[in-house]
Gaussian input, Z-matrix of N, CA and C with variables (Angstrom, degrees):
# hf/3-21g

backbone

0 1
 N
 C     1     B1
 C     2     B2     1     A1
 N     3     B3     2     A2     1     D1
 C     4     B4     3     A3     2     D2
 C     5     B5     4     A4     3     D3
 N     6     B6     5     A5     4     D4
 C     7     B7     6     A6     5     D5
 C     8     B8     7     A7     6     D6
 N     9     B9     8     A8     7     D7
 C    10    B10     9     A9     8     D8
 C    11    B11    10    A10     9     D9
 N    12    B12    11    A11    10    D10
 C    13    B13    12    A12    11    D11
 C    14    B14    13    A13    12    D12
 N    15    B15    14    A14    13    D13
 C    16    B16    15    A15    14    D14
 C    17    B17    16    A16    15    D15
 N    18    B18    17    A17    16    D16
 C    19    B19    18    A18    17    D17
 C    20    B20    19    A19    18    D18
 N    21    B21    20    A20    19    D19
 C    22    B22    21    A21    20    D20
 C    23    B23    22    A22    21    D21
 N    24    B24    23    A23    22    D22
 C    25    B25    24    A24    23    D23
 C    26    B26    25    A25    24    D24
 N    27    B27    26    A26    25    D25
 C    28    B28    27    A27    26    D26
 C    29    B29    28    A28    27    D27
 N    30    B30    29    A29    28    D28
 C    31    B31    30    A30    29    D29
 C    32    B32    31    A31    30    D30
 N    33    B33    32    A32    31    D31
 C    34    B34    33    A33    32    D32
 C    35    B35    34    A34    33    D33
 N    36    B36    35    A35    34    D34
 C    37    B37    36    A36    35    D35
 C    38    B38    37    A37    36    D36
 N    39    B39    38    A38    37    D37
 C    40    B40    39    A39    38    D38
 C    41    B41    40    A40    39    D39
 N    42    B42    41    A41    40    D40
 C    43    B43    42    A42    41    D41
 C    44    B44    43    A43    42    D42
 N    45    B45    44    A44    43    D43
 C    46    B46    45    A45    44    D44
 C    47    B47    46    A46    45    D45
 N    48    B48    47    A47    46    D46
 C    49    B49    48    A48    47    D47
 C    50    B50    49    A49    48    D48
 N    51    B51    50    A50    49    D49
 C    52    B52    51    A51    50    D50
 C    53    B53    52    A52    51    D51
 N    54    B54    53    A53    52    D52
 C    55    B55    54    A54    53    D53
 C    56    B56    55    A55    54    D54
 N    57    B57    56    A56    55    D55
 C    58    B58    57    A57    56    D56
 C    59    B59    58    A58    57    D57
 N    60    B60    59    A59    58    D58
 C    61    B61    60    A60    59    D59
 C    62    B62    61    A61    60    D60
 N    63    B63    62    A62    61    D61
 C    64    B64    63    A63    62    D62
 C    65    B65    64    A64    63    D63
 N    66    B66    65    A65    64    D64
 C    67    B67    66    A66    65    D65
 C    68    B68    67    A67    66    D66
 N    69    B69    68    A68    67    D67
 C    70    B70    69    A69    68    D68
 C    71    B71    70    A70    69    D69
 N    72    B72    71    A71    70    D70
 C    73    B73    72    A72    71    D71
 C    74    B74    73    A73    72    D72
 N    75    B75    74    A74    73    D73
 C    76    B76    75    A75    74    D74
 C    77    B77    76    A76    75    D75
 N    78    B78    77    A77    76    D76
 C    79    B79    78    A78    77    D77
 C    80    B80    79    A79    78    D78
 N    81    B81    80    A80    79    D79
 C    82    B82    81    A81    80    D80
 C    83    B83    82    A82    81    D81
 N    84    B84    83    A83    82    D82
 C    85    B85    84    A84    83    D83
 C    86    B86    85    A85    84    D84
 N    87    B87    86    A86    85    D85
 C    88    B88    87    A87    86    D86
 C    89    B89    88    A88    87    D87
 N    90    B90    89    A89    88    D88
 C    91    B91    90    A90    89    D89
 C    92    B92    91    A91    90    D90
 N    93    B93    92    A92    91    D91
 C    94    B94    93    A93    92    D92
 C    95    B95    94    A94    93    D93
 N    96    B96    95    A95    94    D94
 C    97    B97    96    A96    95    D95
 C    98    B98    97    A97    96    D96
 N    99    B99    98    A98    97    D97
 C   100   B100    99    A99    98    D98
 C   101   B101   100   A100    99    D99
 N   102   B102   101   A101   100   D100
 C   103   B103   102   A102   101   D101
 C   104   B104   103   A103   102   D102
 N   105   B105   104   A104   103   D103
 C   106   B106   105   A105   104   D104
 C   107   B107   106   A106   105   D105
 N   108   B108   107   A107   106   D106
 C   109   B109   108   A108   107   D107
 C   110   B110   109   A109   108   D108
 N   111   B111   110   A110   109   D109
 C   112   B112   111   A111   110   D110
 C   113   B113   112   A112   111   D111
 N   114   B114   113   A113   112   D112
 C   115   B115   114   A114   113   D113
 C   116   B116   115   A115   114   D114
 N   117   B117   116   A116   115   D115
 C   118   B118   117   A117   116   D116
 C   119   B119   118   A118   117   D117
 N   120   B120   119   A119   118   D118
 C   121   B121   120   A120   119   D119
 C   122   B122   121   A121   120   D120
 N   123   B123   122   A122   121   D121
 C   124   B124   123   A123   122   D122
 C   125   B125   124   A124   123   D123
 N   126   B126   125   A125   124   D124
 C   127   B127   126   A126   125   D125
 C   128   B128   127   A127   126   D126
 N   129   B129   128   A128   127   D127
 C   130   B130   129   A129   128   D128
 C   131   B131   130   A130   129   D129
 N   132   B132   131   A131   130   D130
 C   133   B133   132   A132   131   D131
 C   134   B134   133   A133   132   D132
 N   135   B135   134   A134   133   D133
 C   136   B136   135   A135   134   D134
 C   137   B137   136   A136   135   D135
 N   138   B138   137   A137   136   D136
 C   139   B139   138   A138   137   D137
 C   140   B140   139   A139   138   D138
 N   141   B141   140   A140   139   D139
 C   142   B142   141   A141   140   D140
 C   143   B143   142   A142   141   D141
 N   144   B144   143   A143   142   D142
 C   145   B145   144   A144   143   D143
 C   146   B146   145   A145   144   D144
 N   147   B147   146   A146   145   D145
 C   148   B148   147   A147   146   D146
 C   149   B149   148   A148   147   D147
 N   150   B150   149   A149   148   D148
 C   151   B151   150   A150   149   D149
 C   152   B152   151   A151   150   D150
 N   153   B153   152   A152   151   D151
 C   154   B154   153   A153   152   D152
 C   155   B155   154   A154   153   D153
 N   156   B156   155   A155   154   D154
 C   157   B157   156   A156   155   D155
 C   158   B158   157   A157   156   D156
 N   159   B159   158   A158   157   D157
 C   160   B160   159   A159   158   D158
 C   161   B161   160   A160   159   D159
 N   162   B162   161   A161   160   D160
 C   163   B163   162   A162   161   D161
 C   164   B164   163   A163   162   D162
 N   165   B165   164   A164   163   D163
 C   166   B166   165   A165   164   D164
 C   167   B167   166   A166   165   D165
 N   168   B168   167   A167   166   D166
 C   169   B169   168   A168   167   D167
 C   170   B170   169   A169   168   D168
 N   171   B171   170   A170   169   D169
 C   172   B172   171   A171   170   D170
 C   173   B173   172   A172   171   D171
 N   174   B174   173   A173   172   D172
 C   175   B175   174   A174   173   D173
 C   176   B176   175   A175   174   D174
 N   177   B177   176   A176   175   D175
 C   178   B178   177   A177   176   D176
 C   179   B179   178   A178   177   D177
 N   180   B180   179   A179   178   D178
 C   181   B181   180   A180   179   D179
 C   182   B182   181   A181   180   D180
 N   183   B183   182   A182   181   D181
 C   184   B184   183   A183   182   D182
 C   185   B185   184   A184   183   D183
 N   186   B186   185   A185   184   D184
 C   187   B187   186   A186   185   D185
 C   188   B188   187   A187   186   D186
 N   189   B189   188   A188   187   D187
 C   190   B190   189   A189   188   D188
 C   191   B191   190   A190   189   D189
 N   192   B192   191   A191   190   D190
 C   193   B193   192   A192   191   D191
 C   194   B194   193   A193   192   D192
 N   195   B195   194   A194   193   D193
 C   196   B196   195   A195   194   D194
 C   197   B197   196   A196   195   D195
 N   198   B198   197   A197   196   D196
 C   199   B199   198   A198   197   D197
 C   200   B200   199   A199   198   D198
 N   201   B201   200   A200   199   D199
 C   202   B202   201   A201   200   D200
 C   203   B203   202   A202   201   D201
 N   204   B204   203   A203   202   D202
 C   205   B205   204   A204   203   D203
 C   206   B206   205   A205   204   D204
 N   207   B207   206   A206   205   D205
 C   208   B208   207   A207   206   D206
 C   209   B209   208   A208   207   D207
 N   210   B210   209   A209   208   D208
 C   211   B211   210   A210   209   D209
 C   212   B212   211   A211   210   D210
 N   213   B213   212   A212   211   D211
 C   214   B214   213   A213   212   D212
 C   215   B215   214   A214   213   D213
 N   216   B216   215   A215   214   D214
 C   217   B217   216   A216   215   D215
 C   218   B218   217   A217   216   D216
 N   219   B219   218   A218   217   D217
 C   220   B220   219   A219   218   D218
 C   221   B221   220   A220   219   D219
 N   222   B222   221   A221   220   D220
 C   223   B223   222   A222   221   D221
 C   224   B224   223   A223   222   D222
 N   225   B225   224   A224   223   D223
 C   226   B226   225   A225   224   D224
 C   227   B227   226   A226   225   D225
 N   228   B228   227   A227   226   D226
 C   229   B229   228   A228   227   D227
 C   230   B230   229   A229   228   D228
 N   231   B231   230   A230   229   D229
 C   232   B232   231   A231   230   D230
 C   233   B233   232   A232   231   D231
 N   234   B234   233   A233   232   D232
 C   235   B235   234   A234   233   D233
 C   236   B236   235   A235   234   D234
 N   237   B237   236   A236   235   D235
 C   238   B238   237   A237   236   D236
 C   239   B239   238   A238   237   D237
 N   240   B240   239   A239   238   D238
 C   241   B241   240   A240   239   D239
 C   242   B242   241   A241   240   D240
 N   243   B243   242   A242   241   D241
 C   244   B244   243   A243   242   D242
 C   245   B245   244   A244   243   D243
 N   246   B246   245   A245   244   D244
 C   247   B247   246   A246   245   D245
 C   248   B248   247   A247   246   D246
 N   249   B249   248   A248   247   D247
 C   250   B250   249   A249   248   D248
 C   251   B251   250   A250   249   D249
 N   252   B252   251   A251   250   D250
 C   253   B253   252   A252   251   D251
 C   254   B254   253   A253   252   D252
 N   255   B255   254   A254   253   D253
 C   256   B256   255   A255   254   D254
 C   257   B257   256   A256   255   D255
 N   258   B258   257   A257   256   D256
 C   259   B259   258   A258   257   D257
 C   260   B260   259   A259   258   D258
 N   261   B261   260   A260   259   D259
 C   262   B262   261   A261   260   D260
 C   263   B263   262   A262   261   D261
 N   264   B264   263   A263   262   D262
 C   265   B265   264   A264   263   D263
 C   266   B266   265   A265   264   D264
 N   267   B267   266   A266   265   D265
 C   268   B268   267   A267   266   D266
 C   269   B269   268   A268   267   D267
 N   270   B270   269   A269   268   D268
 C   271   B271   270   A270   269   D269
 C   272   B272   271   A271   270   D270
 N   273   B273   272   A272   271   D271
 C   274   B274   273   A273   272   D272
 C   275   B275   274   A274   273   D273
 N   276   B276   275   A275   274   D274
 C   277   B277   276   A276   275   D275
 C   278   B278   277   A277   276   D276
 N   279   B279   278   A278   277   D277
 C   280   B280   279   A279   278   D278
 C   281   B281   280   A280   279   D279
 N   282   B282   281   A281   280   D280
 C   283   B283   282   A282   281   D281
 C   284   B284   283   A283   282   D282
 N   285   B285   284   A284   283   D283
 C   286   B286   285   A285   284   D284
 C   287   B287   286   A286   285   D285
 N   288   B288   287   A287   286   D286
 C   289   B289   288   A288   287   D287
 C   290   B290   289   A289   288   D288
 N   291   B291   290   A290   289   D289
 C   292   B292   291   A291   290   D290
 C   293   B293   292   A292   291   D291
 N   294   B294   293   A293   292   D292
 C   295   B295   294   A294   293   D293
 C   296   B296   295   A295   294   D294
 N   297   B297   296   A296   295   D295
 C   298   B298   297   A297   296   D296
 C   299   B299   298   A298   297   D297

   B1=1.4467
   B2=1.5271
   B3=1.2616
   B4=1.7582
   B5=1.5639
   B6=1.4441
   B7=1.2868
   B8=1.6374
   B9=1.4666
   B10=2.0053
   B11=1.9715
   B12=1.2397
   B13=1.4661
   B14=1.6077
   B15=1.2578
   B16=1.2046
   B17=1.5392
   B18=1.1203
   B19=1.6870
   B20=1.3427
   B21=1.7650
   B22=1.6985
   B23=1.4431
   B24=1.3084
   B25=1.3099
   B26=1.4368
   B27=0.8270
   B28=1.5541
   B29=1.4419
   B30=1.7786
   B31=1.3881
   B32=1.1057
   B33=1.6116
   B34=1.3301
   B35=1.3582
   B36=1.0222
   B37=1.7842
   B38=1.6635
   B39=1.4722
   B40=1.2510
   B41=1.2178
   B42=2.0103
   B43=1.7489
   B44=1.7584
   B45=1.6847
   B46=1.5403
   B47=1.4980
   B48=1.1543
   B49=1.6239
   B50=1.9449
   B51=1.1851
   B52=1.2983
   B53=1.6986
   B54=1.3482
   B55=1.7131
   B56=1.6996
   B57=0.9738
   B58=1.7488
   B59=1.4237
   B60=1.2459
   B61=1.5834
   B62=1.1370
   B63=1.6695
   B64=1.6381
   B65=1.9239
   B66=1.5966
   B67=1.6896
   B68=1.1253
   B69=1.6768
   B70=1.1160
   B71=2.0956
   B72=1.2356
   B73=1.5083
   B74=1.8035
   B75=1.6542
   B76=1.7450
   B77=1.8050
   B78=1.4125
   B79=1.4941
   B80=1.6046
   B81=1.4491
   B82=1.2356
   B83=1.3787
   B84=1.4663
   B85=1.5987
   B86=1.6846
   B87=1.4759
   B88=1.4931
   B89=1.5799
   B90=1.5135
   B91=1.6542
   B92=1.6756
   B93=1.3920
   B94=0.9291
   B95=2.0134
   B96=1.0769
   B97=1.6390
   B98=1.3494
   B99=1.3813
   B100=1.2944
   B101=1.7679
   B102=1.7001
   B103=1.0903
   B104=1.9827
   B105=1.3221
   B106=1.4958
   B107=1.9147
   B108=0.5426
   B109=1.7056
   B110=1.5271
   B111=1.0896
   B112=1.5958
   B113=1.8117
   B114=1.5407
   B115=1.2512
   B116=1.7339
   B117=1.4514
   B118=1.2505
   B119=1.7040
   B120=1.0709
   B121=1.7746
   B122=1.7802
   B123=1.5485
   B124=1.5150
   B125=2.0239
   B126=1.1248
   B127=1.7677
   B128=1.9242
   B129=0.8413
   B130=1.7052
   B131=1.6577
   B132=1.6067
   B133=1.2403
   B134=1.5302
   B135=1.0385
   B136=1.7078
   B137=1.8609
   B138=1.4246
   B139=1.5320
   B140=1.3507
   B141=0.9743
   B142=1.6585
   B143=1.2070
   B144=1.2533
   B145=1.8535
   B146=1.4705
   B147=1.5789
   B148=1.2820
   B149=1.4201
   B150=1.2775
   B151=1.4407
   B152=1.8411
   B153=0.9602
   B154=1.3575
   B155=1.7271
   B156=0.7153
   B157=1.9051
   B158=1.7134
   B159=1.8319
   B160=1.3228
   B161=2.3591
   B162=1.2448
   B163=1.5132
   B164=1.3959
   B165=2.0112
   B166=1.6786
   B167=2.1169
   B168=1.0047
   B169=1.1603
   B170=1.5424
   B171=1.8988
   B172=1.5827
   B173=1.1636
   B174=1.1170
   B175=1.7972
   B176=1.0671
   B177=1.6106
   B178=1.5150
   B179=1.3915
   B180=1.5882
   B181=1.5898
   B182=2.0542
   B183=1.1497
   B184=2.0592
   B185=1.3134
   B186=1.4531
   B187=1.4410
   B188=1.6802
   B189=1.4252
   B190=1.5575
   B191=1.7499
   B192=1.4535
   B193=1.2992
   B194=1.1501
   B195=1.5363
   B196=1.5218
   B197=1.8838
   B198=1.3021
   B199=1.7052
   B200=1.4326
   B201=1.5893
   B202=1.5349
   B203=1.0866
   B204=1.9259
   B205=1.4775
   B206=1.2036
   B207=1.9894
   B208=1.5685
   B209=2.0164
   B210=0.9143
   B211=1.0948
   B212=1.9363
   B213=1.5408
   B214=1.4053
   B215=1.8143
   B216=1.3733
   B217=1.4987
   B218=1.6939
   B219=1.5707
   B220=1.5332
   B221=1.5092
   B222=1.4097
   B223=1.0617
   B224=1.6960
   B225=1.2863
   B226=1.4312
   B227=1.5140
   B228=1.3285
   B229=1.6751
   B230=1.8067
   B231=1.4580
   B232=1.7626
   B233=1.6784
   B234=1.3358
   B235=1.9659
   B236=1.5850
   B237=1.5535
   B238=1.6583
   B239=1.3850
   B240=1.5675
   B241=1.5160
   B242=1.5363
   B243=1.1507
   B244=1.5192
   B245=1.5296
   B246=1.5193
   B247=0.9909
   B248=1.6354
   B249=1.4453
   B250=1.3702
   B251=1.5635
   B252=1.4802
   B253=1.7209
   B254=1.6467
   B255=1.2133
   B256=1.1859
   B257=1.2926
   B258=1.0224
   B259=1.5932
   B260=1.7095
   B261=1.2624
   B262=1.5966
   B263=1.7714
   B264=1.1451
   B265=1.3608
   B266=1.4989
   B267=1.9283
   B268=1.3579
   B269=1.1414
   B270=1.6644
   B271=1.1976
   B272=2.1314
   B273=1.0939
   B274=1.6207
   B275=1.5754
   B276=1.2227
   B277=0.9252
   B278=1.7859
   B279=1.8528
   B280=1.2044
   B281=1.5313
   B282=1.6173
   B283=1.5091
   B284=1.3949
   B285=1.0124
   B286=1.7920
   B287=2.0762
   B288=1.5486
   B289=1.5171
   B290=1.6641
   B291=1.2476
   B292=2.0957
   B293=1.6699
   B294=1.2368
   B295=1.5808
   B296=1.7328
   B297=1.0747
   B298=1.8420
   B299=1.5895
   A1=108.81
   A2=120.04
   A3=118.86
   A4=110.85
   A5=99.32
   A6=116.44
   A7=92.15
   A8=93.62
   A9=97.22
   A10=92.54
   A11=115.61
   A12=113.13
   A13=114.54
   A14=113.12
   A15=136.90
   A16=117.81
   A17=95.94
   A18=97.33
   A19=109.76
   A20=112.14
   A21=111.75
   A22=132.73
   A23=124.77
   A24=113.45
   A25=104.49
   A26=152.57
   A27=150.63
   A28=93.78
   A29=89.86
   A30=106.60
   A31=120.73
   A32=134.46
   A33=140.68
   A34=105.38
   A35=108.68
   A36=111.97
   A37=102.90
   A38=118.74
   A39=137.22
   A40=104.90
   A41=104.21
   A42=94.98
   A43=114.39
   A44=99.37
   A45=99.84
   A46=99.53
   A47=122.18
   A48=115.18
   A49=92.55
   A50=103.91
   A51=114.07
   A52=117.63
   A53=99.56
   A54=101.48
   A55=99.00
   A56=115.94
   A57=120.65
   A58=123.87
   A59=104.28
   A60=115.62
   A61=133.93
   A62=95.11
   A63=92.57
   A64=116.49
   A65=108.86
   A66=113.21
   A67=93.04
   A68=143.29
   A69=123.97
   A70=89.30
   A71=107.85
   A72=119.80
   A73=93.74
   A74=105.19
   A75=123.23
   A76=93.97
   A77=102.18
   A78=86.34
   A79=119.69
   A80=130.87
   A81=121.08
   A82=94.02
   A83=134.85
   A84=116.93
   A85=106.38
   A86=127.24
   A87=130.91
   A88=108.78
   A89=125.36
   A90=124.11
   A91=95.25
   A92=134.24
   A93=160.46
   A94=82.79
   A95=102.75
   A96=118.15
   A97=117.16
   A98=126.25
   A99=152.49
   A100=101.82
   A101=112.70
   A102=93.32
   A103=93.14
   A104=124.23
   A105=118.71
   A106=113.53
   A107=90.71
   A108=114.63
   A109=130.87
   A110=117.13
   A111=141.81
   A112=101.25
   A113=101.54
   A114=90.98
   A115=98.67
   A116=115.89
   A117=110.45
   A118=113.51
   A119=113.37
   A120=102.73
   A121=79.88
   A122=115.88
   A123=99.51
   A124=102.81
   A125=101.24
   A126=87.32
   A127=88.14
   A128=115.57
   A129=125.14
   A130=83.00
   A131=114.51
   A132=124.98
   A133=111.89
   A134=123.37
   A135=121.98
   A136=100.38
   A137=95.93
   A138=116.66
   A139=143.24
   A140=154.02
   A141=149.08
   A142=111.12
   A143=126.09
   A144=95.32
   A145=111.00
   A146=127.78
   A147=113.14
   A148=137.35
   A149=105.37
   A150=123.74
   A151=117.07
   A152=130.31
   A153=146.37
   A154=103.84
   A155=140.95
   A156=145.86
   A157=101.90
   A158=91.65
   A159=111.48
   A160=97.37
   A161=101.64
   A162=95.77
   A163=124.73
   A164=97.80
   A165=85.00
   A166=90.86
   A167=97.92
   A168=100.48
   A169=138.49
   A170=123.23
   A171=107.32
   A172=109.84
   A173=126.24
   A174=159.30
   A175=130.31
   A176=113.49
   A177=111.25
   A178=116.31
   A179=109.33
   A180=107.41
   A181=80.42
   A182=80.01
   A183=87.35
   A184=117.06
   A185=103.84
   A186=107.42
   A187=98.37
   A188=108.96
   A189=90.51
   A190=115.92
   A191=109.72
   A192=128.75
   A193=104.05
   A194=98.46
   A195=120.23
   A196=100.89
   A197=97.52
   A198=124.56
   A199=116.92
   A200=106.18
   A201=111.41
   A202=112.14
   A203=119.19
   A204=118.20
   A205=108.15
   A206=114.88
   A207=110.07
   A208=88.07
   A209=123.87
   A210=129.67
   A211=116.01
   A212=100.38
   A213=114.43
   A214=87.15
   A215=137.83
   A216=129.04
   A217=95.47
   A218=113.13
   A219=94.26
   A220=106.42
   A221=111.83
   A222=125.29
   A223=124.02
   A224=124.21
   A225=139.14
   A226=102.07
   A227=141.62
   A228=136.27
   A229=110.13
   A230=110.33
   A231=98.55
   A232=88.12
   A233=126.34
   A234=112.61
   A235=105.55
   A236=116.50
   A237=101.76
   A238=103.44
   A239=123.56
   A240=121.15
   A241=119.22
   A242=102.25
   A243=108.65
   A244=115.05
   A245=131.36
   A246=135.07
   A247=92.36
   A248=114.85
   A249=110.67
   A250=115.10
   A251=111.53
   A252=116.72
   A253=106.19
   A254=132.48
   A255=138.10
   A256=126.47
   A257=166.84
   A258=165.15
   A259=111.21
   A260=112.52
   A261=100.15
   A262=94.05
   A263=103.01
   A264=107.34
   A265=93.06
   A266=114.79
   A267=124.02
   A268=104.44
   A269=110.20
   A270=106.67
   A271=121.59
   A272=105.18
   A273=126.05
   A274=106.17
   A275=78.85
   A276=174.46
   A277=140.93
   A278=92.62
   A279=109.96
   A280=72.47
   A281=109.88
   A282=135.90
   A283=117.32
   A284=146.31
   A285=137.64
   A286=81.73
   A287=61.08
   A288=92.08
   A289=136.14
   A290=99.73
   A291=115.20
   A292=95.25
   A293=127.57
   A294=126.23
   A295=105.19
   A296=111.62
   A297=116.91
   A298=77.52
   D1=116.00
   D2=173.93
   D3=-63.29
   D4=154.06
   D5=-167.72
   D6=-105.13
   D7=136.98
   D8=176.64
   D9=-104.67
   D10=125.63
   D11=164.97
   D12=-148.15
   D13=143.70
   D14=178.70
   D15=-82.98
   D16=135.08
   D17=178.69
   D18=-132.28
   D19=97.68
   D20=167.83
   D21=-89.09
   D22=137.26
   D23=-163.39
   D24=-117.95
   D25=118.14
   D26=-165.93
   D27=-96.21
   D28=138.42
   D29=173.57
   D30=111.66
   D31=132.33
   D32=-144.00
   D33=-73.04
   D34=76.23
   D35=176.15
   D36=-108.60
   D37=134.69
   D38=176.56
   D39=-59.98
   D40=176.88
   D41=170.92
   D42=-80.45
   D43=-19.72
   D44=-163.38
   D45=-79.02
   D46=-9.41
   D47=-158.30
   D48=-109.44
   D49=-18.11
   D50=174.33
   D51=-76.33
   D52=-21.32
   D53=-176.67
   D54=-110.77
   D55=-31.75
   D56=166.65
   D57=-59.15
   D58=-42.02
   D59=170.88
   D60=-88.32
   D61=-45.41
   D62=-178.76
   D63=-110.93
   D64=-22.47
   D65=-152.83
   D66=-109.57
   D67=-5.01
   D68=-161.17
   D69=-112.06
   D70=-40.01
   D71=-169.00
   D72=-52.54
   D73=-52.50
   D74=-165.20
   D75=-59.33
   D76=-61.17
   D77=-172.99
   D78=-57.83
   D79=-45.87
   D80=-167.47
   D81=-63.17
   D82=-45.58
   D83=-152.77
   D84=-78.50
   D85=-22.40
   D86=162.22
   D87=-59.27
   D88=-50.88
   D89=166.87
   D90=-48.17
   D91=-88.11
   D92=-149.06
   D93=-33.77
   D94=-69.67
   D95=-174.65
   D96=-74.46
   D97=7.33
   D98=173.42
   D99=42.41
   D100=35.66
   D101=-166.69
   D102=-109.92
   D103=22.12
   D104=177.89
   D105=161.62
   D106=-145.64
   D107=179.87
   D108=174.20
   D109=166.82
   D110=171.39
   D111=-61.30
   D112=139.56
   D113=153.82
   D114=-135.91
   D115=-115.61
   D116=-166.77
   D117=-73.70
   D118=-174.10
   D119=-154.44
   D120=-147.05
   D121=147.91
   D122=175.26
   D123=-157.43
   D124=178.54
   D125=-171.48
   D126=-121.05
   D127=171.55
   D128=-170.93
   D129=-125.20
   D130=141.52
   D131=163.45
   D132=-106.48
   D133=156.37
   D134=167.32
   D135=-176.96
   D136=-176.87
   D137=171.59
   D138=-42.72
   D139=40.15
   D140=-138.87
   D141=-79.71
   D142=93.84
   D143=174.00
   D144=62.91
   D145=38.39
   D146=-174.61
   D147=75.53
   D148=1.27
   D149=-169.91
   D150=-137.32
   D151=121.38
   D152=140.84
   D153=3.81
   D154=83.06
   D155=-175.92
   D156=-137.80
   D157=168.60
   D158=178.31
   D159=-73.72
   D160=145.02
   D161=161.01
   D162=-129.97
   D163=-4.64
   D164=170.82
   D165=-171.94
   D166=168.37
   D167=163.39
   D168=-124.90
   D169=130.13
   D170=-167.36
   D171=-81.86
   D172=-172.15
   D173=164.18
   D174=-164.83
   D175=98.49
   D176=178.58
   D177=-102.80
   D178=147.66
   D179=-139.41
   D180=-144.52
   D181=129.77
   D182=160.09
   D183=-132.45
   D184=124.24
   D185=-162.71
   D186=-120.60
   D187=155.77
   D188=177.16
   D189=-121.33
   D190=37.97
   D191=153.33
   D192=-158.10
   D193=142.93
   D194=-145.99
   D195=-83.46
   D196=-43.19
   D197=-173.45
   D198=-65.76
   D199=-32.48
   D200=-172.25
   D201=-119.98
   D202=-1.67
   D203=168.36
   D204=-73.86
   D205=-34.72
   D206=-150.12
   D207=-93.54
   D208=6.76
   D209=-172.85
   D210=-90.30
   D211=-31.78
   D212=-173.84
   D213=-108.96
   D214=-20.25
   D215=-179.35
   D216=-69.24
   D217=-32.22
   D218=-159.33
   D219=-86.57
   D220=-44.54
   D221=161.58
   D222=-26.07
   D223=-80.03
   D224=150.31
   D225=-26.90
   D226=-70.23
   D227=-176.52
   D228=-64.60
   D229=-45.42
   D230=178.53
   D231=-57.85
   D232=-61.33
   D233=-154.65
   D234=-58.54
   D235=-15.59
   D236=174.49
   D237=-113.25
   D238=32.47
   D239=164.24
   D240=63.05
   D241=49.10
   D242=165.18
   D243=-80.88
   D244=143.76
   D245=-150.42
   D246=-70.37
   D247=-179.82
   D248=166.07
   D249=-81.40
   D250=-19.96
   D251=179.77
   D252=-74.83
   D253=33.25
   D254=179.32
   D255=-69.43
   D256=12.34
   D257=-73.44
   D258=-116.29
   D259=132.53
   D260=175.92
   D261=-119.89
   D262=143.14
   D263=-162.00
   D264=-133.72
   D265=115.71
   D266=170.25
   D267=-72.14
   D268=130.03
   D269=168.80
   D270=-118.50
   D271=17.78
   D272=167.84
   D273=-162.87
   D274=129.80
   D275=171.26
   D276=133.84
   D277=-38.76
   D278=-162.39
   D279=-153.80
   D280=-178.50
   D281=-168.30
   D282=-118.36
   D283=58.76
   D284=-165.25
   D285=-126.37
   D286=146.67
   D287=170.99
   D288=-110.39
   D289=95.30
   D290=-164.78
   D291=-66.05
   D292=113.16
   D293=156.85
   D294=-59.52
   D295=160.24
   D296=-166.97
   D297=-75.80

């Protein structure tokens, strides 16, 4: 059964620097490891300083083991410097939340 999970990254990251850095590296090495892929990619809006800004960036990822997807997601995000407030959040089966 594939796993549906979310990957938020806090912090004003663009869309291009968001698929260069973080969604394009994650998807080839999940193909590569035949254990999932990328799906839609999205930007989080909120407050900055009083102002309308980026506050984080998504990644939704389906992997079809739960143990060795979140294992190569964290892996793949610490080597392209994802903050430590990173969160991947399963969202099918059930809902728990993996810190990077």
């Amino acid at each position: 059964m594939p796993h549906r999970l979310t990957v938020t990254i806090p912090g004003n990251i663009q869309p291009l620097e968001r698929g260069a850095r973080f969604a394009d590296p994650l998807d080839q090495a999940l193909k590569v490891a035949a254990l999932g892929e990328i799906g839609d990619e999205g930007t989080q809006m909120g407050v900055v300083d009083g102002r309308l800004g980026i506050i984080a960036a998504d990644i939704e990822v389906t992997v079809s083991d739960l143990d060795s997807g979140l294992a190569l997601i964290r892996k793949v995000l610490k080597a392209a410097g994802a903050p430590a407030a990173t969160t991947i959040t399963q969202r099918e089966p059930i809902v728990v939340v993996h810190p990077l």
